[in-house]
N, C-alpha and C positions, 0 to 999 in steps of 0.2 A: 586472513581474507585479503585478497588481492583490490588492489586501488581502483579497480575495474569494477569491483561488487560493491566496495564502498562507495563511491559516487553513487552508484543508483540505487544504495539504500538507503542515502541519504534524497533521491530524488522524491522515493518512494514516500518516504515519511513526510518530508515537508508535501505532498500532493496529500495525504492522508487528515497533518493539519488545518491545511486549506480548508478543506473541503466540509471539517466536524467545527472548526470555524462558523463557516457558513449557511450551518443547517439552520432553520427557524427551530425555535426551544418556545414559541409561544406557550401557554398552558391549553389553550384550545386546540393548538395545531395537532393532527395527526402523522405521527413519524415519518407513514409512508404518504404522506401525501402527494401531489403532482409537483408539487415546489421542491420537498425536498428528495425526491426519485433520485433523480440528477447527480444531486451531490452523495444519496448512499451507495451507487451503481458506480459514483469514480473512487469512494474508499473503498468498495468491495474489489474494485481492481487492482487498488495500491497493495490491501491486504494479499490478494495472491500474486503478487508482481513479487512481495516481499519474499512470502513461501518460496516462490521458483526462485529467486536468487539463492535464498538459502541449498536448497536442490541441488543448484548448479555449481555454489560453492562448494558442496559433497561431496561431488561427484571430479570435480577439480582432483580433489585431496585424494580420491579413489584409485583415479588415472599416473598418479606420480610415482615414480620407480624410485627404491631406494639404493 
């Protein structure tokens, strides 16, 4: 994996723990609530942000002549 896909998998992840961090875990709270929307809509990004780098790393190794 090139130092280019490593840095923003590593962007990736620490945005992912941020975010599962900051969810409310009350017993009462409901998951989806308006508080925690926010932060499950920016791990659902990091999650596919991750996928496409994987992708693109793929597709890197696809495109190289031997």
């Amino acid at each position: 994996m090139q130092k280019f896909y490593k840095v923003f998998l590593i962007v990736f992840i620490v945005i992912i723990a941020i975010n599962g961090y900051a969810l409310s875990r009350n017993l009462g709270a409901d998951l989806t609530s308006e508080d925690n929307m926010k932060f499950l809509i920016s791990i659902a990004c990091g999650l596919l942000g991750i996928g496409l780098l994987f992708i693109l790393n793929t597709w890197s190794k696809i495109g190289v002549k031997k």
